[in-house]
C-alpha positions as CSV (number, residue, x, y, z in Angstrom):
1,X,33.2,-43.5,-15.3
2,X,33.5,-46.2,-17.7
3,X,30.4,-46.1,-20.4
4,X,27.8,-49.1,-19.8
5,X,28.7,-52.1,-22.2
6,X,26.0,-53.4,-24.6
7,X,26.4,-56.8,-25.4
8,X,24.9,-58.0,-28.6
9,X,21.6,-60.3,-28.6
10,X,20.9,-63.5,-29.3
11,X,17.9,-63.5,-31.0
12,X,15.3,-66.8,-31.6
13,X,14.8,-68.5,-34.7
14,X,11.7,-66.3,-36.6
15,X,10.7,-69.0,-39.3
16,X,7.8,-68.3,-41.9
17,X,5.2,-70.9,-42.0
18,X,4.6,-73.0,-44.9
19,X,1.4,-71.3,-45.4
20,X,2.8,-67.6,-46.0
21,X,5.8,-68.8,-48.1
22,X,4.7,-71.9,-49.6
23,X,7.6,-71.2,-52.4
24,X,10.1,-72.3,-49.4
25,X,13.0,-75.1,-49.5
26,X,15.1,-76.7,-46.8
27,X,17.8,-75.1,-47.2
28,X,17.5,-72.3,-44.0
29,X,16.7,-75.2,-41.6
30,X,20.1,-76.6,-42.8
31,X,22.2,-73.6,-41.9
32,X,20.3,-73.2,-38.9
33,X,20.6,-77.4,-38.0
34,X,16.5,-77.5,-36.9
35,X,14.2,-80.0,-38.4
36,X,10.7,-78.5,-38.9
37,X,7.7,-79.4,-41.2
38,X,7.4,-78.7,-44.3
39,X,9.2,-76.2,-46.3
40,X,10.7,-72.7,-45.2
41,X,10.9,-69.7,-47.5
42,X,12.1,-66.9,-44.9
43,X,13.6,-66.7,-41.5
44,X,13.0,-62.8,-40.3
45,X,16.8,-62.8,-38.9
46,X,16.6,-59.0,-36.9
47,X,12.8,-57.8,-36.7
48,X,11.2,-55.2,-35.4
49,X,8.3,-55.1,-38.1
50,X,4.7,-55.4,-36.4
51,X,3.5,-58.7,-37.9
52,X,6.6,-60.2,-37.8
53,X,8.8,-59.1,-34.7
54,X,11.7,-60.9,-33.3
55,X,12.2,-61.8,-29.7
56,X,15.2,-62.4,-27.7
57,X,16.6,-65.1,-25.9
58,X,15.9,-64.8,-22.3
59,X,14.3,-61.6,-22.8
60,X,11.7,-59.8,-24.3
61,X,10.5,-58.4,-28.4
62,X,13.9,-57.2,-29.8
63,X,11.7,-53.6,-30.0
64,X,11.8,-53.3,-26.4
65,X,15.4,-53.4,-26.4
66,X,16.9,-51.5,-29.4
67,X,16.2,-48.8,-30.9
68,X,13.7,-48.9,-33.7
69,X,16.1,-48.0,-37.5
70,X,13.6,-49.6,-39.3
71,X,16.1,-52.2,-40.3
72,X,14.9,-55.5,-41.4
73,X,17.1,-58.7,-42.1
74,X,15.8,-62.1,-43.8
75,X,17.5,-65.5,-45.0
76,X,15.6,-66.0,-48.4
77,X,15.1,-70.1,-49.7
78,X,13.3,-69.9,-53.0
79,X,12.9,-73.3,-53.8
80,X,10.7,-71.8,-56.7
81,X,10.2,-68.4,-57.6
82,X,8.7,-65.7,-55.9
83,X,6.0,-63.5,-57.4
84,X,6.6,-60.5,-59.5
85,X,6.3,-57.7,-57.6
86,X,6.9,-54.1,-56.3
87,X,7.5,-52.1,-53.2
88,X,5.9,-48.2,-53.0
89,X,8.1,-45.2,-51.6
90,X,7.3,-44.1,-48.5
91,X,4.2,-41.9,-48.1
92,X,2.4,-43.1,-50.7
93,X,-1.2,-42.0,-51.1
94,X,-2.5,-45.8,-51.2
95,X,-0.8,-46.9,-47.8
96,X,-2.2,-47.1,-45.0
97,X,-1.9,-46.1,-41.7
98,X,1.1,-48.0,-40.2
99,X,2.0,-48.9,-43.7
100,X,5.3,-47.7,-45.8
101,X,7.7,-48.9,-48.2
102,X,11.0,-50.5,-49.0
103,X,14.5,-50.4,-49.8
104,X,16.0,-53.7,-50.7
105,X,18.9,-55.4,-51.3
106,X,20.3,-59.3,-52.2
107,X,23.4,-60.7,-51.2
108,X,23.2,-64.2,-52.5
109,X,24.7,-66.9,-50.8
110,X,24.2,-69.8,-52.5
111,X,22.6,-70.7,-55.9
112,X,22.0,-73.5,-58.5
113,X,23.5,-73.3,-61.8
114,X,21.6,-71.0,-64.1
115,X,19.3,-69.4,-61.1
116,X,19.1,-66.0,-61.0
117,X,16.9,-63.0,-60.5
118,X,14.2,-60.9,-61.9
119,X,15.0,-57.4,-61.7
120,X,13.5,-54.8,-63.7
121,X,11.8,-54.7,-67.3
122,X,13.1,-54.9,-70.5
123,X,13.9,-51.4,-72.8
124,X,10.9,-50.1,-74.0
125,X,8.7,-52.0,-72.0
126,X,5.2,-49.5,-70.9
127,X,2.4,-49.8,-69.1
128,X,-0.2,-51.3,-71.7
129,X,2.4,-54.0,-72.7
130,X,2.1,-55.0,-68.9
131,X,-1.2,-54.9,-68.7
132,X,-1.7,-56.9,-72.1
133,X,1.0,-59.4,-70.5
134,X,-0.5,-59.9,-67.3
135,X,-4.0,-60.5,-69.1
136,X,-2.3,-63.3,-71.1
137,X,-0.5,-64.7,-68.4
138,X,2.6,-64.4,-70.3
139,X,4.8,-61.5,-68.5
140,X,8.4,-63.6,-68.5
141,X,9.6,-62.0,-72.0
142,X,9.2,-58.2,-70.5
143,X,11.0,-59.1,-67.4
144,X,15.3,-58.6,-67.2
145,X,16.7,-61.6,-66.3
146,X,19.9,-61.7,-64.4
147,X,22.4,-64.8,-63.5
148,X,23.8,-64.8,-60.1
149,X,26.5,-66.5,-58.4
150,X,27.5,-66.6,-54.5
151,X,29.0,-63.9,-54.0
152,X,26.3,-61.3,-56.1
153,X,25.0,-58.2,-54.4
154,X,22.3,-56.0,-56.1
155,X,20.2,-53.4,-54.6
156,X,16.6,-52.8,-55.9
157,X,14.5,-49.8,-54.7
158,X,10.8,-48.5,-54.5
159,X,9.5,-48.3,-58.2
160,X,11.1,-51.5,-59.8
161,X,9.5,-55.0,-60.7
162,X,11.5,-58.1,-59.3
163,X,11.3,-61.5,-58.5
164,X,13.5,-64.0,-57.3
165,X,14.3,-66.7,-59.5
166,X,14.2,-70.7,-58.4
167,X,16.9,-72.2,-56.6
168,X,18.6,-69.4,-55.0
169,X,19.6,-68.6,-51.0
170,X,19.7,-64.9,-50.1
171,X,20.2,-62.4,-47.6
172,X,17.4,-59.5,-47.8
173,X,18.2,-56.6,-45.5
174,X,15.4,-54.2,-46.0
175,X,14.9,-50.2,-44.6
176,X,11.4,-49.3,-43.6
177,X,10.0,-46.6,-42.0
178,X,10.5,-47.2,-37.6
179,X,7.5,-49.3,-36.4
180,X,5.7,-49.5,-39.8
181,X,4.8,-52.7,-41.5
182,X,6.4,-52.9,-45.2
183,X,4.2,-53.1,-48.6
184,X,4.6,-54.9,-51.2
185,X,2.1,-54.8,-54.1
186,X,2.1,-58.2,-56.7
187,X,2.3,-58.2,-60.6
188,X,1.5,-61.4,-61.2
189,X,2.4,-64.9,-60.0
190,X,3.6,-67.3,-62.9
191,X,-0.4,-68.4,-63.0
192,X,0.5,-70.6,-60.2
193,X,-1.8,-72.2,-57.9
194,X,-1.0,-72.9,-54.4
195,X,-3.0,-74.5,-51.7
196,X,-6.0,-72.4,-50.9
197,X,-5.9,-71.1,-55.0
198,X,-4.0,-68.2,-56.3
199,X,-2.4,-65.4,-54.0
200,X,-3.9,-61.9,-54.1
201,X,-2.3,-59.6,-56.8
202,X,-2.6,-56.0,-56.5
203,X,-1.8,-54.6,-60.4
204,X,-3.1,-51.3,-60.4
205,X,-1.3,-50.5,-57.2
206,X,1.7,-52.2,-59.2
207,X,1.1,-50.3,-62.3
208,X,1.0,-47.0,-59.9
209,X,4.2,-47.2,-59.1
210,X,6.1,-48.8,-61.5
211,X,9.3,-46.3,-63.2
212,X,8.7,-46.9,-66.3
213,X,12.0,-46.7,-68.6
214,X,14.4,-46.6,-65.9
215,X,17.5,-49.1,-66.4
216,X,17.5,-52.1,-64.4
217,X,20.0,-52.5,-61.4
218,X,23.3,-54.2,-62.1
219,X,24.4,-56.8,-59.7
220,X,27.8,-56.1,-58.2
221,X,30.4,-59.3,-58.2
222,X,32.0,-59.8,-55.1
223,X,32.6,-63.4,-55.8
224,X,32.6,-65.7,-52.5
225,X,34.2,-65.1,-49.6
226,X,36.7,-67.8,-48.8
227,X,36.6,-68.5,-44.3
228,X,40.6,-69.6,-44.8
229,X,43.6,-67.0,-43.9
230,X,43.1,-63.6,-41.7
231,X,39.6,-61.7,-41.0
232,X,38.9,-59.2,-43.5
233,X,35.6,-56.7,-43.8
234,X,34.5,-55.6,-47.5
235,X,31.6,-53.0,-47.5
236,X,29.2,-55.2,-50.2
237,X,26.2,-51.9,-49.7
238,X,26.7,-48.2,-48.8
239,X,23.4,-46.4,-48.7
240,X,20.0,-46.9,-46.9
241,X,21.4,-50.2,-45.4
242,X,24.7,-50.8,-44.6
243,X,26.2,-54.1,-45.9
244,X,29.2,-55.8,-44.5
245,X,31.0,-59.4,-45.3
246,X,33.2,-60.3,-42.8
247,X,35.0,-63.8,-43.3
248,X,38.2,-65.5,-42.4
249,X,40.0,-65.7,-38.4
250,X,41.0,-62.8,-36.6
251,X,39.0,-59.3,-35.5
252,X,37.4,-56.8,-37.2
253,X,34.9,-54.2,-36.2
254,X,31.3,-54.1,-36.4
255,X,28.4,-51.7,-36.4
256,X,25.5,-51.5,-34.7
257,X,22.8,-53.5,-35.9
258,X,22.1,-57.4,-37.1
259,X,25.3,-60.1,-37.5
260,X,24.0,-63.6,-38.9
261,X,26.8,-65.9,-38.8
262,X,26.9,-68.3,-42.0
263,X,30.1,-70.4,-41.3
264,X,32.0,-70.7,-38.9
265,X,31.7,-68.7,-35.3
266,X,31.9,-65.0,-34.4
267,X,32.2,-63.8,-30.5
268,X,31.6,-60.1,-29.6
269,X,31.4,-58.8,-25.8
270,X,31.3,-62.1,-24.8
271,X,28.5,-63.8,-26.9
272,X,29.5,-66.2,-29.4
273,X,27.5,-66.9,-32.5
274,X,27.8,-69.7,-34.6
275,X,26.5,-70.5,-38.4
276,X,22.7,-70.4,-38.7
277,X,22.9,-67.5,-35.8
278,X,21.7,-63.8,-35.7
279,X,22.8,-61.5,-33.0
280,X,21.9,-58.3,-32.4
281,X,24.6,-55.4,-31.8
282,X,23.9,-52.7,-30.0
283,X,27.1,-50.7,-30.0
284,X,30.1,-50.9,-32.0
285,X,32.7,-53.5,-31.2
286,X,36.2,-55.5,-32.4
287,X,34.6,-59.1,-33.4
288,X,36.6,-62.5,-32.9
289,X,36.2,-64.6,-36.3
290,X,36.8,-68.4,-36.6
291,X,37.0,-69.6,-40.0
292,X,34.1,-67.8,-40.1
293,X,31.6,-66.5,-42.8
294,X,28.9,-63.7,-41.6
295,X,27.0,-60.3,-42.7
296,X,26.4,-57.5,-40.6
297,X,23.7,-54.8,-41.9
298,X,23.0,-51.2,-40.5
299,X,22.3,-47.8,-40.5
């Protein structure tokens, strides 16, 4: 007997409201071709996080028809920067219930010159100099700076400050713990003011946490990936997500797990996906690229 095909998912736009990423641009409604109000700082791509979930086309919450990895996927817009902030390991003793932490990583996509990201502290940098800095409202100078191009990849686990910088499209693929909801404890927020007032920080939670002396992550240079000549796969993360580029025309294979399309189109068992598109894979499988440009994350 032949083995039951799978094919991938097509999943429904998930777009943030302005009101829970008010630091959003226009930028994801572009790839995805959608007019909507106001800005948009994330679209939760491939979601099976409680407060967030994704739900598929024609069918039900994505949960009820994959298995739970813990895998999250997000397009990033920072139209301006994020806050400064932190993610706990698992099992720490100030999460809750439900609650756990998070292994990150950035493949940027696009970026304006000079943008870049915040990613760990400078050397010598302790605990009472962040506290001091925070209390002045002047924590920029202890933070490491980092320039990124299309192209960049950098991984950033539980334990270091970051932020991202203005200007700057990403895509986030995250590991959490199966059906937990991921924590993320705030530094500080440039002293900015949004609608409503500032947004809740959480510095001793922050301070908790923080590895103190350890040497920032490095971004690794992939450059851009160019959708002209035949398909080619390049392994951009090995470790507790799985990052793939895939660009050109042609086949390659794919994992289980999330494929967002950014240029061009992408077919699999049938299903074709096209830029602005997230499908979700379910078994592995020889994909069709057209001039295309996409990212597939796993386990």
């Amino acid at each position: 007997m032949k083995p039951l095909r799978l094919p991938p998912l097509r999943l429904r736009r998930n777009l943030t409201p302005p009101s829970r990423t008010p630091w959003g641009g226009h930028r994801i409604a572009e790839l995805k071709g959608v007019r909507v109000e106001g800005v948009v700082g994330e679209s939760w791509e491939y979601s099976m996080e409680p407060d967030f979930p994704s739900v598929v086309e024609g069918g039900g919450p994505l949960g009820e028809l994959v298995a739970d990895e813990g895998l999250l996927v997000k397009l990033l817009d920072s139209q301006q920067r994020l806050s400064l902030q932190i993610h706990p390991p698992h099992g720490h003793p100030d999460l809750a219930d439900g609650e756990c932490g998070k292994h990150e990583a950035w493949v940027v996509l696009a970026s304006k010159p000079g943008a870049g990201l915040y990613v760990g502290l400078q050397p010598g940098v302790n605990e009472a100099d962040m506290r001091a800095a925070v209390a002045a409202g002047a924590v920029e100078p202890l933070l490491n700076f980092v320039e990124v191009e299309p192209g960049d990849v950098l991984e950033v686990g539980p334990g270091t400050p970051h932020a991202v910088g203005e200007g700057l499209l990403l895509l986030e693929p995250q590991r959490l713990q199966p059906g937990h909801r991921g924590v993320t404890w705030r530094y500080w927020d440039w002293n900015r003011r949004f609608e409503g007032g500032p947004r809740t920080l959480h510095l001793e939670q922050a301070l908790s946490v923080t590895n103190w002396g350890e040497p920032p992550p490095v971004p690794v240079r992939f450059g851009p990936p160019s959708v002209e000549g035949p398909a080619v796969r390049v392994r951009l993360v090995e470790g507790p997500v799985r990052v793939d580029r895939l660009a050109g025309s042609g086949s390659v294979d794919v994992g289980p797990g999330s494929l967002t399309v950014l240029a061009g189109s992408v077919s699999l068992d049938g299903v074709r996906a096209v830029a602005g598109e997230t499908l979700a894979v379910r078994q592995y499988g020889a994909a069709t690229l057209v001039r295309a440009h996409a990212v597939s994350c796993g386990a």
